[in-house]
C-alpha positions in Angstrom: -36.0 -3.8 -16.7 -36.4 -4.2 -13.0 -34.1 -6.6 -11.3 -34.3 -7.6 -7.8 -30.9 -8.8 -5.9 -29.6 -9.1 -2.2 -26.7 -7.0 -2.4 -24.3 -6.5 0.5 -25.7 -3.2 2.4 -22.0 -2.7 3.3 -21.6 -1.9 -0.9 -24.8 -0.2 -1.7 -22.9 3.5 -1.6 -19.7 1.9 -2.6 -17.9 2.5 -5.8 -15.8 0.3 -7.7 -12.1 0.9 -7.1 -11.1 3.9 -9.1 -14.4 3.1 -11.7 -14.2 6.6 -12.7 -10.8 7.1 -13.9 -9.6 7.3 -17.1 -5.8 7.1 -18.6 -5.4 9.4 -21.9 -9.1 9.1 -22.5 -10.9 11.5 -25.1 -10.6 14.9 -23.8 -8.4 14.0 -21.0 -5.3 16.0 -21.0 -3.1 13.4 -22.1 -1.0 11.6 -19.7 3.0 11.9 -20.0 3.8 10.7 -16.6 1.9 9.0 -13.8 2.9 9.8 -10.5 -0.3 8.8 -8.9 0.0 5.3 -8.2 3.4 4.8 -5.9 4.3 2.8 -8.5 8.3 2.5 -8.8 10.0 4.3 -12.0 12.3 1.8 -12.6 11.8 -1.9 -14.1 12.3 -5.0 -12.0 15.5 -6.1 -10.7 17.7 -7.3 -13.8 18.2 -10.7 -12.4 14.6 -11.0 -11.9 13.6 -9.7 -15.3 15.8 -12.9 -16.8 13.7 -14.8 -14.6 10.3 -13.4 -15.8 11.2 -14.4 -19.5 12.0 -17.7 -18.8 8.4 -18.2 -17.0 6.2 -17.4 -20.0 7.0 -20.8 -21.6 5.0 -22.1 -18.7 1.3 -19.5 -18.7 -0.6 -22.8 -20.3 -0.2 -24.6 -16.8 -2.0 -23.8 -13.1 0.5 -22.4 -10.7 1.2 -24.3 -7.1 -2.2 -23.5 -5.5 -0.2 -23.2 -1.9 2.5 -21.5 -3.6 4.7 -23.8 -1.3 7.8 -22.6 -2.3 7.5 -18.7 -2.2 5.8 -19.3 0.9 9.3 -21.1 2.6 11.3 -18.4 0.9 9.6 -15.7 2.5 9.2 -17.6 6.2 13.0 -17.7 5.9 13.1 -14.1 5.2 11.2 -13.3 8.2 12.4 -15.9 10.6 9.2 -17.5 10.9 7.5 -21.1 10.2 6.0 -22.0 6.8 2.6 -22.0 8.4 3.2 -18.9 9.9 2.9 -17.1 6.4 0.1 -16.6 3.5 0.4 -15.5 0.2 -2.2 -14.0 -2.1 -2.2 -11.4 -5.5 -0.7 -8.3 -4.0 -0.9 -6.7 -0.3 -4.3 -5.4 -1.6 -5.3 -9.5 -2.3 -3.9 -10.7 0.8 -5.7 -7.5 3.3 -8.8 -8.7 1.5 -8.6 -12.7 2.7 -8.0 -11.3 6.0 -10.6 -9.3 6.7 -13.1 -12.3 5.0 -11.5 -13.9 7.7 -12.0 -12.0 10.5 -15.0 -9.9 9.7 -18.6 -9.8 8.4 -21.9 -8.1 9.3 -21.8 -5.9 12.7 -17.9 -5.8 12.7 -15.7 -2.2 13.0 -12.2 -1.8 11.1 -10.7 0.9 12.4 -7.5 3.0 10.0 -6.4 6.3 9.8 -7.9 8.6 7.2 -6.8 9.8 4.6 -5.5 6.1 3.9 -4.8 3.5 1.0 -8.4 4.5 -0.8 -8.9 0.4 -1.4 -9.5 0.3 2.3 -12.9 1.4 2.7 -14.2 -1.4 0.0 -11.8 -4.0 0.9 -14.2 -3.6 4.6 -17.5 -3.1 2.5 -16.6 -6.6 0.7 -16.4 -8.4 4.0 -19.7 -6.7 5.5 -17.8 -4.9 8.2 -18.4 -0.7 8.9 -15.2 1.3 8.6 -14.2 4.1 11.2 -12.0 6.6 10.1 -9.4 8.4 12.5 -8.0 11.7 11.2 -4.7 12.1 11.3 -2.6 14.3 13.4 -1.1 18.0 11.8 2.0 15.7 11.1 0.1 13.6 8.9 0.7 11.0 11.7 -1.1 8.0 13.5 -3.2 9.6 16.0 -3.0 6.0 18.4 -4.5 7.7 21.4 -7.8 8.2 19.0 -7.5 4.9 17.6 -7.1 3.2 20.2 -10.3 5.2 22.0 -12.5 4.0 19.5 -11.7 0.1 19.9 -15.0 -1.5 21.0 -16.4 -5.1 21.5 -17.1 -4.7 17.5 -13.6 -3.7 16.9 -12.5 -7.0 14.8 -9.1 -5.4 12.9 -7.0 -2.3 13.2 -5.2 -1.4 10.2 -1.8 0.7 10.7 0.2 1.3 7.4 3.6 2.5 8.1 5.0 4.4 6.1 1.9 5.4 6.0 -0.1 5.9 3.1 -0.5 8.7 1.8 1.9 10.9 3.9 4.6 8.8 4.3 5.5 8.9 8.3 6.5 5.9 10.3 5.3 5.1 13.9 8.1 5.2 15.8 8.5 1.4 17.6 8.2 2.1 21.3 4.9 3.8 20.1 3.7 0.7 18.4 4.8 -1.3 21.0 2.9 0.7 23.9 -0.2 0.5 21.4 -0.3 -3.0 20.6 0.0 -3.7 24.4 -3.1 -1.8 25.6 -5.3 -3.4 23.0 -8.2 -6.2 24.0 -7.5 -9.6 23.0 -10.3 -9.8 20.5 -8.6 -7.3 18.0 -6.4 -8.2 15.4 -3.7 -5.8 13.9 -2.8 -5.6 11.1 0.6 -3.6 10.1 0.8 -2.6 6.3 4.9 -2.4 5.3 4.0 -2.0 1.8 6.5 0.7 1.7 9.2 -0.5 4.6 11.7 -1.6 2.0 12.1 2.6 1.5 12.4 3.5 4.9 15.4 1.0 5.9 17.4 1.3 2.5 16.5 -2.6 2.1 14.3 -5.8 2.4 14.5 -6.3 6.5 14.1 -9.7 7.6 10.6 -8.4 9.3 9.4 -7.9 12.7 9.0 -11.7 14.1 10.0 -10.5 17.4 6.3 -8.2 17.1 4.7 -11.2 16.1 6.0 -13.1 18.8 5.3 -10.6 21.1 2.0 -9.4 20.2 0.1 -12.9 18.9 -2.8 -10.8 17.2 -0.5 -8.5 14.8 -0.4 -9.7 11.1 2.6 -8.6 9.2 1.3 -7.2 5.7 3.9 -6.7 2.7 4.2 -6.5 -1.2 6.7 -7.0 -4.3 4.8 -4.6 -6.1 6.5 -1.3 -4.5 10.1 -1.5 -3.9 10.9 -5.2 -6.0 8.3 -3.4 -8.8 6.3 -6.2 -9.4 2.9 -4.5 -9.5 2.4 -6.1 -12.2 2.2 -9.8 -11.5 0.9 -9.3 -8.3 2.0 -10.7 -5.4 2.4 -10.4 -1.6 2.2 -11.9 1.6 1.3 -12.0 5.6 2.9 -13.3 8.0 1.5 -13.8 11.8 0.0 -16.7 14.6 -0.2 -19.7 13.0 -3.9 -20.2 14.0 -4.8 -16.5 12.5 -3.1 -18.0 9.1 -4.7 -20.6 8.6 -7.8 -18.9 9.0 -6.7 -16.2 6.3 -5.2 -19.1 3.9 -9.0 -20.6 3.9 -10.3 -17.2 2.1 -7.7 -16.9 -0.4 -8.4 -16.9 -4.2 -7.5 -20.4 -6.0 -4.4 -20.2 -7.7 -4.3 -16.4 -6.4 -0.6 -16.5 -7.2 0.3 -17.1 -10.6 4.0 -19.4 -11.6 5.5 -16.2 -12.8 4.7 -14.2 -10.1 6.1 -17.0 -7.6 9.1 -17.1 -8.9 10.3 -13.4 -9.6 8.8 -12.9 -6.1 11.6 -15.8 -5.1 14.2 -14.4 -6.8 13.9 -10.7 -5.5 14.3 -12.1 -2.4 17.5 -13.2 -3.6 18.7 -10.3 -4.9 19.8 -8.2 -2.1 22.9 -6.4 -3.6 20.1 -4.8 -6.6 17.3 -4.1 -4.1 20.0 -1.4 -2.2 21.2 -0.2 -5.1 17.5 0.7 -6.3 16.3 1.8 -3.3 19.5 4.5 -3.2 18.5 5.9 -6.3 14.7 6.1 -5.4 15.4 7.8 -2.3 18.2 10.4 -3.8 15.2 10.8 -6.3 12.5 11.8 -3.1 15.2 14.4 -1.9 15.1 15.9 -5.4 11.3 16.1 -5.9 10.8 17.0 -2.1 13.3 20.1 -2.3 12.1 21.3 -5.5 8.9 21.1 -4.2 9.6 22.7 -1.3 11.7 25.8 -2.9 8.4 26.4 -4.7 6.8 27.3 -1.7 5.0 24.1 -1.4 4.1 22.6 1.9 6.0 19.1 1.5 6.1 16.8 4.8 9.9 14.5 4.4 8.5 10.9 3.3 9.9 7.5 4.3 8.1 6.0 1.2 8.3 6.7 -2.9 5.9 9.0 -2.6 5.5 12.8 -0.8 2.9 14.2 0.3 1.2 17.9 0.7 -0.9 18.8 2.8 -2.9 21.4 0.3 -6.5 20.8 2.0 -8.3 23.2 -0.3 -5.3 23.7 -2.9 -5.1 19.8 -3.7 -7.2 19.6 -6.4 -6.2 22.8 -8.4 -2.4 21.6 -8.2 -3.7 18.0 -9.4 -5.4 20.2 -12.3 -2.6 22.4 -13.0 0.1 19.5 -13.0 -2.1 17.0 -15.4 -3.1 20.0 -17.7 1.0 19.3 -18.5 1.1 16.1 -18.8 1.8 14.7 -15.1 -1.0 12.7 -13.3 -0.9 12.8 -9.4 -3.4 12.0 -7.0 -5.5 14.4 -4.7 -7.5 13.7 -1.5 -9.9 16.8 -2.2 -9.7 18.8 0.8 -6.7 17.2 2.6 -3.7 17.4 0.4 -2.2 15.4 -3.0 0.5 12.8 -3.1 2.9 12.3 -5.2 5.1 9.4 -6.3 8.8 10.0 -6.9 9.3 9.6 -10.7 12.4 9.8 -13.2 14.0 13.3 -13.5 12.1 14.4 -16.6 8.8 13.6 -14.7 10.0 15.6 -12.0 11.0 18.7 -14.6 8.2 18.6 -15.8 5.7 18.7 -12.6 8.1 21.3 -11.0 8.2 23.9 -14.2 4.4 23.4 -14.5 4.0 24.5 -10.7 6.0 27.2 -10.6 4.6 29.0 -13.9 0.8 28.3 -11.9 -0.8 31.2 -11.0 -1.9 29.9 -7.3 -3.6 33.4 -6.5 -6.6 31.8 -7.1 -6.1 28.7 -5.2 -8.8 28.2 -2.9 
């Protein structure tokens, strides 16, 4: 049958996010350990878990569509106004009512590549044409290069630190210098999905950035550090008028009761969060030195997740380390991340690399 449809042009190559994978499909090696999703090892915070349970008694009911009170919680957190701050399903939810926001046909986003791989749709979905800027040898921001290909189209620059997927920060007075020399018609948009690691806590955010700078968006998650990818939630925070903007493309009832309310009540929990957060990161130094007494090229993360930069290598070690059982994820041709697991994820991985042969990895 023939079917005729105006489809976004932005789309037409696109794929749906990760259509093609498969967990412990038929023929698959099966899947003992999945390190390819930054997702965190451990459960939620045991305060918030008593808080999950006591939510379900309420699924039959529509949550707050302005998730009002998460919303105060988290301006509080930050230092900001209520209306300074927008919540959606995720980071991935919230990136997505921005750039409907801010973008459509004949617009540029501009990231560094490789990125978060939802990037490039997230831009298709809103019309806009993505521009890619290689990292530097670091696996670092290249801002210079960035910043060179800012144009009147240039709508949104996205900078994820730590950056996804090699786990470097930009260093402040960098950031600083770089929001500076940008045109007033660009919004920027900084992705903390995965600050929580780098500062050994929740910090109370960068209002003084916001302030500063009245075109940067603060971008953040529970589903990383807090390890709520599961109920899906996370949040912005920026100028009041670029808000309420974003709050106008945001998915009815985006944020579910449950989700509100364990989002609430990690923000409460301080005291766990550190303690989590020390065992994740004594759990990175593992993985990254027994990486690196394999001979592997490892780059030190700020994140729950290292990264090496394998170029050609990347998807023979993804082959060799889920033909035992452990699923990471390669950027074929640039290198293969991997999230920071339990210790019997990481034996496992580690005595499957070093009994590879790599003579033949090329």
């Amino acid at each position: 049958m023939n079917v005729r449809y105006a489809g976004r042009s932005t789309l037409r190559d696109m794929t749906a996010y990760r259509g093609s994978e498969s967990s412990n499909a038929e023929g698959d090696p099966p899947v003992a350990f999945d390190l390819s999703s930054n997702e965190l090892f451990l459960p939620p915070l045991p305060t918030v878990l008593s808080v999950i349970e006591e939510g379900f008694t309420r699924l039959a009911r529509y949550p707050d569509p302005t998730a009002r009170a998460l919303t105060g919680e988290i301006a509080g957190h930050l230092r900001v106004e209520a209306d300074e701050v927008a919540v959606g399903p995720g980071s991935a939810g919230v990136l997505q009512q921005i750039l409907l926001a801010l973008c459509g046909e004949g617009d540029d986003v501009i990231y560094a590549w490789p990125g978060f791989d939802a990037y490039p749709l997230l831009v298709a979905m809103c019309g806009a044409s993505s521009i890619h800027i290689p990292l530097t040898a670091s696996g670092h921001h290249d801002l210079e290069a960035i910043r060179a290909r800012v144009s009147a189209r240039t709508k949104v620059v996205i900078l994820c630190s730590p950056h996804n997927p090699t786990g470097t920060m930009i260093d402040d007075a960098r950031l600083r210098s770089f929001l500076r020399s940008l045109p007033d018609h660009v919004v920027t948009v900084l992705d903390e999905a995965y600050v929580e690691f780098d500062r050994g806590g929740d910090p109370p955010g960068r209002s003084e950035v916001i302030r500063e700078h009245g075109n940067t968006v603060l971008l953040r998650t529970f589903s990383k550090a807090y390890g709520l990818a599961g109920l899906r939630v996370g949040y912005a925070a920026g100028s009041r008028q670029i808000i309420a903007t974003v709050r106008k493309a945001a998915l009815p009832f985006g944020v579910t009761h449950l989700a509100e309310r364990a989002a609430i009540s990690s923000l409460h929990s301080a005291a766990e969060l550190r303690d989590r957060l020390h065992a994740v990161s004594a759990a990175r130094e593992e993985l990254t030195a027994g990486l690196a007494a394999l001979g592997l090229p490892v780059l030190p993360s700020r994140a729950n997740f290292v990264w090496l930069p394998l170029t050609c290598a990347a998807e023979p070690l993804a082959r060799a380390a889920a033909a035992a059982g452990v699923k990471v994820r390669a950027c074929p041709g640039q290198g293969v991340r991997i999230s920071v697991g339990g210790a019997a994820a990481h034996r496992l991985l580690l005595t499957a690399l070093d009994r590879t042969d790599r003579a033949n990895w090329s």
